[in-house]
C-alpha positions in Angstrom: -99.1 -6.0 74.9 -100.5 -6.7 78.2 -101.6 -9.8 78.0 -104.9 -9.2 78.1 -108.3 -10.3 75.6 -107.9 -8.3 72.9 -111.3 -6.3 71.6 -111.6 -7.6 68.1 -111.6 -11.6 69.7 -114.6 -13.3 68.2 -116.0 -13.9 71.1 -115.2 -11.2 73.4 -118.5 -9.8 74.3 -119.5 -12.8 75.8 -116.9 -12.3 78.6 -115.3 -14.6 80.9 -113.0 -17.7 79.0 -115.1 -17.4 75.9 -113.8 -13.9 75.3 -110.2 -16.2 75.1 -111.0 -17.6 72.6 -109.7 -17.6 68.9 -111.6 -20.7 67.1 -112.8 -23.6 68.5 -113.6 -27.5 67.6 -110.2 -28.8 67.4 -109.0 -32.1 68.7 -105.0 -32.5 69.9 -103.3 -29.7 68.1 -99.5 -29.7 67.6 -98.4 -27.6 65.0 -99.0 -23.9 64.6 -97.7 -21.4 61.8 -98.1 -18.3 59.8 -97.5 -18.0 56.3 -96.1 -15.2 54.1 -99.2 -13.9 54.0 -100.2 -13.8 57.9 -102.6 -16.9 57.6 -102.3 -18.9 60.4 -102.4 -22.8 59.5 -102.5 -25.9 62.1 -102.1 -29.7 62.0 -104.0 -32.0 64.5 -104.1 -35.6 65.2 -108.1 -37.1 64.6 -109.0 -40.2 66.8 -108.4 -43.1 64.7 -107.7 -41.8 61.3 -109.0 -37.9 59.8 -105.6 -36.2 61.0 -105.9 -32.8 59.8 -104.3 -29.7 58.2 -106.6 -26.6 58.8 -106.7 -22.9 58.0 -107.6 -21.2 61.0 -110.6 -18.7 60.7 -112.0 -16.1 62.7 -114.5 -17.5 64.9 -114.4 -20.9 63.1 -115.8 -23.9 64.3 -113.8 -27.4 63.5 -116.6 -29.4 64.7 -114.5 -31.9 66.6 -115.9 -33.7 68.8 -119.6 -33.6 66.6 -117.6 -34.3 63.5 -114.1 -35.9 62.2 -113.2 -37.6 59.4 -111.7 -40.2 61.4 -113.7 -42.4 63.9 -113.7 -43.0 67.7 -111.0 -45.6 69.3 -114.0 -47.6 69.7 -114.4 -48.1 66.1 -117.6 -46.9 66.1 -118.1 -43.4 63.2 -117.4 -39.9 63.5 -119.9 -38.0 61.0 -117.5 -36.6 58.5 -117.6 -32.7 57.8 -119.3 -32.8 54.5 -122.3 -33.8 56.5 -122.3 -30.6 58.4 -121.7 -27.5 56.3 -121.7 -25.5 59.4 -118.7 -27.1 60.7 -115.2 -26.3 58.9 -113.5 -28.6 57.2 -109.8 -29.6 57.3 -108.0 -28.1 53.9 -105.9 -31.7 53.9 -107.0 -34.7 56.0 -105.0 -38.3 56.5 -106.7 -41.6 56.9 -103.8 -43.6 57.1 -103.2 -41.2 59.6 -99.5 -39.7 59.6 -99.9 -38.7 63.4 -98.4 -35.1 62.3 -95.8 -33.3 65.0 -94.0 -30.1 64.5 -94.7 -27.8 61.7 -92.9 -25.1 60.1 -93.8 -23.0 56.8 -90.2 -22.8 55.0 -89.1 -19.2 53.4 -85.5 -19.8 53.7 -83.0 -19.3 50.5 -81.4 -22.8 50.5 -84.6 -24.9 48.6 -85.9 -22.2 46.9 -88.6 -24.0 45.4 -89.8 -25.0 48.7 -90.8 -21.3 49.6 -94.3 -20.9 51.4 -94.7 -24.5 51.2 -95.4 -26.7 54.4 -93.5 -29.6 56.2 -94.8 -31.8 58.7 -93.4 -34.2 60.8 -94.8 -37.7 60.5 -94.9 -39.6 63.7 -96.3 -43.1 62.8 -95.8 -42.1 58.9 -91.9 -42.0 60.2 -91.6 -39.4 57.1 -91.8 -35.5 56.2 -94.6 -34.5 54.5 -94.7 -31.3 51.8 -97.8 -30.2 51.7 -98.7 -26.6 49.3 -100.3 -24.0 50.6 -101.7 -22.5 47.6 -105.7 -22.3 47.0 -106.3 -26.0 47.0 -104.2 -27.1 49.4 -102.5 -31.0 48.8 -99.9 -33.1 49.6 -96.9 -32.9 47.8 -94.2 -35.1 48.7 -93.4 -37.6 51.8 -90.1 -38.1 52.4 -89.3 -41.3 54.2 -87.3 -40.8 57.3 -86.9 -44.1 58.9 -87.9 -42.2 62.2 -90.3 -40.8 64.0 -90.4 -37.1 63.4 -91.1 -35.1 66.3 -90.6 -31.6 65.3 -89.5 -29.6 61.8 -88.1 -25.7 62.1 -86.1 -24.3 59.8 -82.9 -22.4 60.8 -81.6 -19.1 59.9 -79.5 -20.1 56.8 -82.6 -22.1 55.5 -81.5 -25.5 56.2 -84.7 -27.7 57.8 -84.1 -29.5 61.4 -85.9 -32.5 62.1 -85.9 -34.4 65.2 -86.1 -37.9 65.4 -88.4 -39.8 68.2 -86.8 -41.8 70.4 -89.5 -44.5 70.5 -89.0 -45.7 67.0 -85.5 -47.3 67.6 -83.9 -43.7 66.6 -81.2 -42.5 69.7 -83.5 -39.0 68.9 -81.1 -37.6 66.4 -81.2 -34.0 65.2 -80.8 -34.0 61.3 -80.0 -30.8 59.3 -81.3 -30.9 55.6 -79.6 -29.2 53.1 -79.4 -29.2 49.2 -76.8 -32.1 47.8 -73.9 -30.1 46.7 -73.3 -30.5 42.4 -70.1 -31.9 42.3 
């Protein structure tokens, strides 16, 4: 690979930057993964409220900054995307936000039951959120952390890494998760 805009880009007959270009109408995103089965997902903070959790698409349009499900700093709204079909709509959105940061699809062999599902970090939700991945996409657990999460990966022996903030009171500690061990 060369580097270059591949042919098959949405919008690479239009040339220039736009040829770049993958999807569009997101806001501040900060996570990024595939799944087992070569979807790409992404989390993204909204303005104040409507963080997100999106399945990326082709050529899709997100909407932000014409829609959100959140609403400017300014209090004043942000049409939601049910009142704009043309727009895609997040598959899982937060209002209280969880500020997500750091995302990582697990498929390791220590939590078996956590295969293809989703953890997020929760900056101002100081937690880490499960999400499923299946076909309707939901929240499935929020761990309290006590912390700032920054980022989630998960290693090679399956454990999951978080990474703790510093700006929460934490000294920005790294914290391996494992399965308690039946004693």
């Amino acid at each position: 690979d060369d580097g270059s805009v591949p042919a098959d880009n949405p919008f690479a007959a239009q040339g220039g930057v736009a040829a770049q270009v993958w999807s569009l109408g997101h806001r501040n995103i900060l996570g990024l993964a595939f799944d087992g089965k070569g979807r790409l997902w992404e989390h993204e903070m909204g303005p104040l409220g409507g963080d997100e959790l999106n399945l990326i698409q082709r050529g899709a349009n997100y909407g932000y900054p014409i829609v959100s499900n959140g609403d400017n700093y300014d209090g004043t709204p942000i049409p939601d995307h049910n009142t704009r079909p043309e727009f895609a709509a997040p598959k899982i959105s937060w209002t209280p936000v969880i500020s997500p940061a750091g995302f990582v699809i697990y498929s390791g062999k220590q939590f078996p039951a956590w295969r293809g599902n989703g953890f997020i970090g929760g900056l101002s939700s100081m937690s880490l959120v499960q999400v499923s991945l299946g076909d309707q996409p939901r929240e499935v657990a929020r761990y309290d952390m006590g912390a700032r999460i920054r980022e989630v990966e998960q290693g090679p022996d399956g454990a999951l890494w978080l990474l703790e903030d510093e700006a929460s009171g934490s000294t920005g500690r790294l914290l391996k998760l494992t399965p308690k061990s039946k004693a």
